[in-house]
C-alpha positions in Angstrom: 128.0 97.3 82.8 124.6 98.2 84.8 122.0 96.3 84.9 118.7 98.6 82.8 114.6 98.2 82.7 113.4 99.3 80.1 109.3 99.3 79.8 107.8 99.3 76.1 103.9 100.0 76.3 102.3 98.3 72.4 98.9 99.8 71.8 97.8 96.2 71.1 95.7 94.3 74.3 93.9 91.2 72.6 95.1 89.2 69.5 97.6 86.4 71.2 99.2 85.6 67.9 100.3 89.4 67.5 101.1 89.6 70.9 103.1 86.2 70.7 105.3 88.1 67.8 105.9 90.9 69.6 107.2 89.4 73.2 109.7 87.2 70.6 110.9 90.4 69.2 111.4 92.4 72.1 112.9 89.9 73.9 115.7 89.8 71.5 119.1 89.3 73.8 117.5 90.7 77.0 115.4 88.7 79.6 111.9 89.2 79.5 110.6 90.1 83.3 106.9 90.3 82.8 104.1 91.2 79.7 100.6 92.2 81.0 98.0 92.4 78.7 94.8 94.1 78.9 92.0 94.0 76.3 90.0 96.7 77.6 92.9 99.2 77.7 94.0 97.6 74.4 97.5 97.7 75.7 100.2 95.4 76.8 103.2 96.2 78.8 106.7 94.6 78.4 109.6 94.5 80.6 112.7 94.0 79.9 116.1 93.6 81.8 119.5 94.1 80.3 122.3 95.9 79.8 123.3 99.1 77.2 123.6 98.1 73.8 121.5 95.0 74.4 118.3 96.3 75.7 118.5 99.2 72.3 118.8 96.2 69.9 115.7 94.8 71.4 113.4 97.8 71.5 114.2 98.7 68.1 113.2 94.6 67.0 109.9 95.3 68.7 109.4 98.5 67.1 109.5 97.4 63.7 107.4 94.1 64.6 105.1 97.0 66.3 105.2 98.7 62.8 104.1 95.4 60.8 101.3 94.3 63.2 99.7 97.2 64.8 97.4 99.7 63.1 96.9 103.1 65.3 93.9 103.8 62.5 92.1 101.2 63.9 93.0 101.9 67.8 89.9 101.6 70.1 91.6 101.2 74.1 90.7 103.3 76.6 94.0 104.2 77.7 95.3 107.1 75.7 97.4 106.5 73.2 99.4 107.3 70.1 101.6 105.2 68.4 102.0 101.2 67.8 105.2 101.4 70.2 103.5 104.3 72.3 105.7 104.3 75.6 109.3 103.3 75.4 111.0 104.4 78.7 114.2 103.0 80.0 114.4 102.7 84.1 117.7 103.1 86.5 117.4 101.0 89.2 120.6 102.6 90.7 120.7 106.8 90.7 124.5 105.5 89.5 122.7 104.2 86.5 121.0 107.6 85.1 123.5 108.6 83.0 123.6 105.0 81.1 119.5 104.7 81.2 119.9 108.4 79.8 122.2 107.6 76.8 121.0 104.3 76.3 117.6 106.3 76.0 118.4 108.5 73.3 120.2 106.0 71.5 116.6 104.0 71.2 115.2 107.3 70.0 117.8 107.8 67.4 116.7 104.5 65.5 113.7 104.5 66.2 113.2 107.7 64.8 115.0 106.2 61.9 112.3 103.8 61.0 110.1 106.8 60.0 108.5 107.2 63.3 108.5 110.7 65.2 110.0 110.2 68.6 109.3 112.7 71.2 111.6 113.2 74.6 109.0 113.6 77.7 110.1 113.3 81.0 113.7 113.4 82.4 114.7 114.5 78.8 112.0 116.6 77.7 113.8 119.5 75.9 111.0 122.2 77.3 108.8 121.7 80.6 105.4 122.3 78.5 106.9 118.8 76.8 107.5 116.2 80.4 104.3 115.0 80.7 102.9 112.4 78.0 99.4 114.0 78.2 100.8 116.6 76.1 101.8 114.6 73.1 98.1 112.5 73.8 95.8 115.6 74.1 93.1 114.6 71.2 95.0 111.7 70.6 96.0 110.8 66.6 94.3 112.6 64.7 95.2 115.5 66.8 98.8 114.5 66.6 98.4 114.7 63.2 96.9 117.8 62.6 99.3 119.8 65.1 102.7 118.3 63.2 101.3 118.9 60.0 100.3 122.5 61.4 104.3 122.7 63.1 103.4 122.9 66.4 104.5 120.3 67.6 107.8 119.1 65.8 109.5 115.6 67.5 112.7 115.2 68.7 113.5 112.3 66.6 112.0 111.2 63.0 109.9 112.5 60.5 107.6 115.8 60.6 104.5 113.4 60.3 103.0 110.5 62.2 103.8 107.2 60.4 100.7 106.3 58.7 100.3 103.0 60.5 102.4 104.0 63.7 101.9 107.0 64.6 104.5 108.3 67.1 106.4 107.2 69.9 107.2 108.8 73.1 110.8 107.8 75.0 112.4 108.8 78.5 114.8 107.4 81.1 113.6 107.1 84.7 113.5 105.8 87.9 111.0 102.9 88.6 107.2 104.0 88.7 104.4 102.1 89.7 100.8 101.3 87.2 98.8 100.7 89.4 94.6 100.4 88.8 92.0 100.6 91.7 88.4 99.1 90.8 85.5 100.7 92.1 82.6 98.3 93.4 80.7 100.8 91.3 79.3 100.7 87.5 79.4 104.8 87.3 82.3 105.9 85.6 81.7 109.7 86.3 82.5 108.4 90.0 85.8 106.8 88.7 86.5 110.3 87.2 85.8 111.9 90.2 88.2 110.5 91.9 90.8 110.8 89.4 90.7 114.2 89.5 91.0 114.4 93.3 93.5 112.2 93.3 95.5 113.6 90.5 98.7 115.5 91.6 97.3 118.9 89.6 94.2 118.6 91.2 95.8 118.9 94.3 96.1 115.5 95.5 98.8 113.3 95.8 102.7 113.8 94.4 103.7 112.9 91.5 100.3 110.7 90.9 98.4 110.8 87.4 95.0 109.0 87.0 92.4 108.6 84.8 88.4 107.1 85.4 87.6 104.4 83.0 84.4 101.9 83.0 85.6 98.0 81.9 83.8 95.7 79.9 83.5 94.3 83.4 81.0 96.5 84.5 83.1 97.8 87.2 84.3 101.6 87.1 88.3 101.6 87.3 90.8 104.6 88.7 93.9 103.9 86.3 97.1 105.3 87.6 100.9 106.0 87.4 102.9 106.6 90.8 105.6 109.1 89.8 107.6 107.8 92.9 106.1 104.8 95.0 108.8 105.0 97.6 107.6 108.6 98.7 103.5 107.3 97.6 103.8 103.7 98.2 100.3 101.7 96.7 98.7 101.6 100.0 98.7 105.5 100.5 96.9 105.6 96.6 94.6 103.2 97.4 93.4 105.0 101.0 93.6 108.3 99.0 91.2 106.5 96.7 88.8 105.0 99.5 88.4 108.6 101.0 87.7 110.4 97.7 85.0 107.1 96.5 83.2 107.1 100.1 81.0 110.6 99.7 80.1 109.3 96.5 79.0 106.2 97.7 81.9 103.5 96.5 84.9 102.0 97.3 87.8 100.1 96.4 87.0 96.5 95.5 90.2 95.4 93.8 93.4 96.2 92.5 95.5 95.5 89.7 99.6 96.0 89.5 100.8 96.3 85.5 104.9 95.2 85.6 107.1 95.6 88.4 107.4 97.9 91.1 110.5 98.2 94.2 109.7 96.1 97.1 109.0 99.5 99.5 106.2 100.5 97.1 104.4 97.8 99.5 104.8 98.6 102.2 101.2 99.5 104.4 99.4 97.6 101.7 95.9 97.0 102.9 94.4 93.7 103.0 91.0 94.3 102.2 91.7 95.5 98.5 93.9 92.3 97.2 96.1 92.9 94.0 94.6 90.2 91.6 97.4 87.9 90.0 99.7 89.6 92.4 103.2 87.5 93.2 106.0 89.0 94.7 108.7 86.2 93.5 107.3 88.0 89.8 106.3 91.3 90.1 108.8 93.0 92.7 111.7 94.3 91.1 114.4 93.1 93.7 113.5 89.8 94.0 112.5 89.3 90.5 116.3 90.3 89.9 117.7 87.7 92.4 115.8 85.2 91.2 117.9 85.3 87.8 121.2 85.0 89.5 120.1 82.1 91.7 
């Protein structure tokens, strides 16, 4: 039976004793690889190894502790979000493997779904192209969830008609590994960090498969938050180069770098040294050797 990630993203980034709950609960019968928690995002990331069947009894656990603990009314992160369990995705490691992410996918869907929370399919198993990217569910964020199901336009896949009033939604793929990956600005102007987004941003022309937003951190420091669609074609290096040329006309650059989870070892590869990944350890946070390490 394969080996499965699977990467559950709680809109919850600050109270330890909730976040204590929740890494108990979704680490239910699976092996807990890594949880990264960030209060300004209001976010923390889970992930998970295991195999079919396992890894769906412990998502569903940590949706219903997500359901008890975490109130989307009173959400205030700067990442984008809509539901208590917002991301669920479930990664292949092995292009052998995406049939049994796939399944094992929908199977989380199906219960979740049947704990009153609308499940949407994005990605690899969105239903209708104008559905794969998350930013569709997100546009407005819950209340304008809300307001397009209750209008039906926008009906889930999975689960009621209506946000769960606590909840909200959840959104669920299968896919390869991707890379979070955040670039600080030595810069305080967050119209700068957006600036770069946007010419980094796939749409906007720059590179593949890349989505980014600009945020400013109760830090001070402007950040450049992204996902790498594929980090073996766009390995970290290449996003943060992209990110020096784009920052320099304006009059920043790249101060420091943050990894959220895992990523494959070849996402590394060119890394520069002059923009170190704080609380970086590759015995932890590359996927191969993280892997090896349990069978040692």
């Amino acid at each position: 039976m394969p080996t499965l990630l699977a990467v559950p993203n709680v809109s919850e980034g600050s109270d330890e004793g909730r976040l204590g709950d929740l890494e108990a609960a979704f680490g239910r019968g699976v092996t807990l690889l890594d949880r990264h928690t960030d209060a300004d995002h209001d976010r923390t990331v889970f992930t998970l190894a295991g195999s079919a069947g396992q890894l769906t009894e412990a998502l569903v656990a940590g949706a219903e502790e997500a359901l008890e603990t975490i109130d989307m009314g009173s959400y205030r992160g700067a990442h984008p979000a809509i539901g208590a369990l917002d991301v669920c995705p479930l990664v292949w490691l092995d292009p052998g493997d995406r049939d049994a992410a796939r399944t094992e996918a929908v199977a989380v869907a199906t219960q979740i779904g049947g704990l009153g929370v609308p499940v949407f399919l994005y990605g690899d198993l969105a239903h209708d192209p104008g559905r794969v990217e998350r930013a569709y569910f997100r546009s407005g964020g819950i209340a304008e969830l809300w307001l397009r199901m209750e209008a039906g336009e926008l009906r889930a896949d999975f689960g009621p008609d209506l946000p769960h009033r606590r909840g909200g939604a959840t959104l669920v793929t299968a896919r390869p590994p991707l890379a979070a990956f955040n670039v600080e600005l030595d810069s305080d102007d967050v119209e700068i960090a957006r600036s770069v987004a946007a010419g980094l941003r796939e749409p906007g022309g720059g590179l593949p498969g890349v989505r980014a937003i600009g945020l400013l951190l109760s830090s001070g420091r402007a950040q450049v938050s992204t996902n790498v669609h594929d980090p073996l074609a766009v390995p970290l290096g290449k996003v943060v180069e992209a990110v020096r040329a784009l920052a320099a006309p304006l009059g920043a650059r790249p101060h420091e770098a943050e990894l959220v989870g895992l990523v494959p070892a070849a996402a590394l590869a060119g890394y520069p040294e002059d923009v170190p990944m704080r609380g970086f350890d590759p015995a932890k946070h590359v996927i191969e050797r993280r892997l090896a390490a349990l069978t040692d």
